[in-house]
C-alpha positions in Angstrom: 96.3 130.8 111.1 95.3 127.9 109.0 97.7 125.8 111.2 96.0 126.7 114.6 92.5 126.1 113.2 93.5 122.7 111.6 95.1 121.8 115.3 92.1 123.3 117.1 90.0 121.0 115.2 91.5 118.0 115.6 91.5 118.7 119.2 87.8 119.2 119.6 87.4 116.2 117.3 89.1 114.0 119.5 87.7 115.4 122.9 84.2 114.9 121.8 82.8 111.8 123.6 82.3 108.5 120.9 78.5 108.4 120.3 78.7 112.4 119.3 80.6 110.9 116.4 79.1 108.0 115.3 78.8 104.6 115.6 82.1 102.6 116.0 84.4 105.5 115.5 88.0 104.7 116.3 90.6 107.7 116.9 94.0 106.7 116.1 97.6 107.7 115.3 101.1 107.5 115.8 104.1 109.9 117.3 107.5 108.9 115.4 110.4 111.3 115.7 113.7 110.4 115.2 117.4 112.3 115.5 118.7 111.6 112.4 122.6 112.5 111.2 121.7 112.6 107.2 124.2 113.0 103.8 122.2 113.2 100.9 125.7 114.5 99.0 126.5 118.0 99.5 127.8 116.8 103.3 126.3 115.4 106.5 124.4 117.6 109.0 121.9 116.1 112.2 118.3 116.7 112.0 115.1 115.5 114.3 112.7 114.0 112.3 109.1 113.4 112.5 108.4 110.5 110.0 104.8 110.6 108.9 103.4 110.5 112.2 99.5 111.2 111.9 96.0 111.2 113.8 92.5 109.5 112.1 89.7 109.0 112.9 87.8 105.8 111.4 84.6 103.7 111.7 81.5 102.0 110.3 77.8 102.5 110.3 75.8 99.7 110.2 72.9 100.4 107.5 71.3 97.5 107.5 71.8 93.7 107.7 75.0 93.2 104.8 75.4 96.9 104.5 76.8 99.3 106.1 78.5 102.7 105.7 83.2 102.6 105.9 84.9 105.9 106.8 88.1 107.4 107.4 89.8 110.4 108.0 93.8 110.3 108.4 96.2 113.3 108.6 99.8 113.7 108.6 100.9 115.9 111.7 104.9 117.0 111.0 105.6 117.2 115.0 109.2 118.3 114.5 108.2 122.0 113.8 110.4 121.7 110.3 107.0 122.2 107.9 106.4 125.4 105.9 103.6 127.6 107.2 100.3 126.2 107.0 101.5 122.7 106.2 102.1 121.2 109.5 99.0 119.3 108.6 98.7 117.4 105.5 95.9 115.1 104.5 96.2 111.2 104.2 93.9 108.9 103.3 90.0 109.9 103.3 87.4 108.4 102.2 84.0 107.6 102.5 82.2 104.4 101.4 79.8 101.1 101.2 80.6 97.6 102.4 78.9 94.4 102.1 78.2 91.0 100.1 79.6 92.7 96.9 82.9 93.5 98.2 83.4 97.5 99.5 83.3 100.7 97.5 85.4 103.6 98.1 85.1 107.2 97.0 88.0 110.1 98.1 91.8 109.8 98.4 93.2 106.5 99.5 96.5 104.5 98.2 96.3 103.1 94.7 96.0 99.1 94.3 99.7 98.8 93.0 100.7 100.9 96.1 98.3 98.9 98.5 99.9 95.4 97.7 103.6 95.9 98.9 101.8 94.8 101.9 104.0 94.8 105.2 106.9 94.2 102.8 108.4 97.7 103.3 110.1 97.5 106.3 111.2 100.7 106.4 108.0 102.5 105.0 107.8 106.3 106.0 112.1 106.5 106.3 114.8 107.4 103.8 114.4 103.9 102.7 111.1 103.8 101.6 110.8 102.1 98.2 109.4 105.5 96.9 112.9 106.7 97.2 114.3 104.3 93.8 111.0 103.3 92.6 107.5 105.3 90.9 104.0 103.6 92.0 104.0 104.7 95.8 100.6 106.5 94.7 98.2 108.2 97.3 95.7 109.1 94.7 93.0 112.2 94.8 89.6 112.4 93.1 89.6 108.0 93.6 86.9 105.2 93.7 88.2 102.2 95.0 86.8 98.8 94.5 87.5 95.5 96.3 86.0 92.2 96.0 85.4 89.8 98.4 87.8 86.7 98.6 87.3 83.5 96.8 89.8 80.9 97.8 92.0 83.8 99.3 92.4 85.3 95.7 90.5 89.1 96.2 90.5 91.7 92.9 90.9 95.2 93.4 90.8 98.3 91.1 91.3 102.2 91.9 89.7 104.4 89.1 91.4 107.8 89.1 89.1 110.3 87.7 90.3 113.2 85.3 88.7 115.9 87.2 89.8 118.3 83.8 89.4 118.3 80.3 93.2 118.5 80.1 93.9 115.8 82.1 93.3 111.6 81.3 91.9 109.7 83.4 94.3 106.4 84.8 93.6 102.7 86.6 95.5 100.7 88.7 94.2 97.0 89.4 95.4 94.4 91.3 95.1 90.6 92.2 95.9 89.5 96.4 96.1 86.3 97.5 96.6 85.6 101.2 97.0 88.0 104.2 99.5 90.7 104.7 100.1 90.2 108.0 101.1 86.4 107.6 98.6 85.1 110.3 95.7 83.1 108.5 98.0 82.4 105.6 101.2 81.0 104.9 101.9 82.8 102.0 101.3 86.6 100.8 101.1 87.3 97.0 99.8 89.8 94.8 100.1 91.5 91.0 99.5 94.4 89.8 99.1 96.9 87.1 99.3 100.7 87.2 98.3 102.1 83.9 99.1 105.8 83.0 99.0 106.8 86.8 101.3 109.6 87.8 102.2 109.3 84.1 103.8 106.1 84.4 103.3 102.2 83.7 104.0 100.4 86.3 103.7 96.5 86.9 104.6 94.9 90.2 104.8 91.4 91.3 104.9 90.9 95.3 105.4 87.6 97.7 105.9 86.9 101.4 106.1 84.2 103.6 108.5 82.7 107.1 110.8 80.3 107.1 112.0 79.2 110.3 110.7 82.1 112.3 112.1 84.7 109.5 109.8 86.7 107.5 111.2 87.0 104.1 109.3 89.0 101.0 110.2 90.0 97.3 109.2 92.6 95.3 109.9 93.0 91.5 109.1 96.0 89.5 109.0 97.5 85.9 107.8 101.1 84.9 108.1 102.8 82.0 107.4 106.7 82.0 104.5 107.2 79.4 106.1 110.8 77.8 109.5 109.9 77.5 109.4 106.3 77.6 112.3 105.7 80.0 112.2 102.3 81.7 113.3 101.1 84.6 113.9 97.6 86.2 114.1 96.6 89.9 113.8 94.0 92.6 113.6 94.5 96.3 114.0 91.6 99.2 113.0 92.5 103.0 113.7 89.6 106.2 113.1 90.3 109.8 113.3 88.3 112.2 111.9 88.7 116.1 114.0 87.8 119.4 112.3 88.3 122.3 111.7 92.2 122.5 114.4 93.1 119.5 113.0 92.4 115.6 116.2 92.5 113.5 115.5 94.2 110.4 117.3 94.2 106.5 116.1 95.1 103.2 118.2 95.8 100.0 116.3 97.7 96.9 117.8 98.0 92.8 116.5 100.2 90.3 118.1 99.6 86.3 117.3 102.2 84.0 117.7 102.0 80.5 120.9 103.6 79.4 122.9 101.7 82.3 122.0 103.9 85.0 121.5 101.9 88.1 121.0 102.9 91.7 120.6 100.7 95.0 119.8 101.3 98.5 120.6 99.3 101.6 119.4 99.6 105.2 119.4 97.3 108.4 118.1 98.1 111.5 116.6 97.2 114.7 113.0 97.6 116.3 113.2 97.6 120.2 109.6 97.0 122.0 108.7 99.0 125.3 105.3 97.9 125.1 102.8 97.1 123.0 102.3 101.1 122.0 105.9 101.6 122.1 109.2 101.1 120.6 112.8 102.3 120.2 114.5 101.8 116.9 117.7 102.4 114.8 118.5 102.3 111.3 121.3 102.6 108.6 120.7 103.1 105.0 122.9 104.2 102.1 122.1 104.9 98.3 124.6 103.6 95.6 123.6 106.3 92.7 125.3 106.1 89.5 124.6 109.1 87.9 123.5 110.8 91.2 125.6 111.6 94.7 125.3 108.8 97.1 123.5 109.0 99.9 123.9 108.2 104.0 121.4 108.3 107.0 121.7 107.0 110.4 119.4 107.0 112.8 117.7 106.4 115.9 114.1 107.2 117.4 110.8 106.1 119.3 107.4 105.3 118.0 104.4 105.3 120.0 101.0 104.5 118.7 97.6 104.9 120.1 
């Protein structure tokens, strides 16, 4: 029941013509399934996957001249029919807030600093090869303000304060200094560091940098966390490159996680983006997990994504 009222309210959401909104409201999403032969150790089976596709709904409001009003509201929709009742829906980012000389302020749920600067590093965000899969940090943080101020030489600061919301719980940070654009197209370089403190329960500091050479896009991540209760540590670089041929974008990326101890675990994936059109594209992957003190892991796969 909660399912069909969640859907049915998307639905009228999205019919309703633009003004009844407000102004500059944007609905968007994606559709990416995938079929998807998986062996995360106990043997291999086939499964069709949908991987994080969603549906928002963003905007601004114009308040007044420097001011004005940020929204969005983004849900996961699990379009394979594999979600347990009532959870085919599953909120995203959400947030409500005020932008203008100062920088922007954001109140709700929204992806921590540390998580926001891995940029478009992740090539294979959302898959089995997400970096969430070896490493802590990949934060989407409840009960949230967000800060971000605005850029001075292309250097911008931002900080996500994560509030207790109990007596028994501590409240946690995570900050963050950019320089450049993600997206490599007003600068020539990408970098950021940051600093998650006690989010999650965990330490986390994470050093990022992207840039092309000769038509290849080529970014580094390094990473060290430390769990606050038992004070386990962990060490670990990743390195993504893709480069575009006509319609194909070739795609590799190669992640390491050390523990203390000697454990260490590594995951490697290459793949291929295929575009149909601007909305649309087919794409295949490969990725398997080296795990030391855990079962290996396999998954091949091929799918389509189409955005609107």
């Amino acid at each position: 029941m909660n399912t069909s009222k969640n859907v049915l309210t998307l639905t009228l959401l999205a019919g309703m013509s633009i003004p009844a909104l407000a102004d500059g409201v944007t609905v968007y999403g994606k559709a990416n399934l995938s079929v998807q032969n998986s062996d995360d150790g106990d043997g291999s089976y086939t499964e069709i996957k949908s991987n994080a596709s969603r549906i928002g709904f963003k905007g601004t409001h114009k308040l007044s001249d420097g001011l004005e009003v940020i929204y969005q509201a983004e849900f996961q929709v699990d379009i394979d029919g594999d979600s347990d009742k009532g959870k085919s829906i599953t909120d995203r980012n959400q947030y409500v807030g005020l932008r203008g000389a100062f920088g922007e302020v954001l109140l709700g749920v929204n992806d921590s600093i540390l998580k926001q600067t891995q940029g478009k590093l992740d090539l294979f965000s959302d898959y089995n090869a997400d970096i969430k899969s070896l490493w802590k940090g990949e934060n989407r943080v409840s009960d949230s303000l967000t800060y971000k101020s605005p850029k001075f030489n292309g250097l911008q600061l931002g900080v996500t304060y994560i509030a207790a919301d109990s007596v028994d719980s501590d409240s946690a940070v995570s900050i963050a200094l950019f320089y450049g654009d993600k997206k490599l197209k007003k600068s020539k370089v990408y970098a950021a560091i940051a600093h998650d403190s006690d989010v999650k329960g965990y330490d986390v500091t994470r050093a990022v940098i992207s840039t092309k050479i000769s038509g290849i896009t080529v970014g580094a991540i390094m990473q060290t966390q430390e769990n606050v209760v038992t004070g386990e540590e962990l060490d670990g670089f990743m390195v993504s490159a893709k480069y575009k041929m006509n319609k194909t974008t070739l795609k590799g990326q190669y992640q390491k996680a050390d523990y203390t101890g000697g454990d260490s675990r590594n995951g490697l994936t290459v793949g291929a983006d295929y575009s149909l059109a601007k909305s649309t594209k087919l794409f295949a992957f490969y990725t398997g997990f080296d795990m030391d003190s855990k079962a290996d892991k396999n998954y091949l796969a091929a799918g389509i994504e189409y955005k609107f």
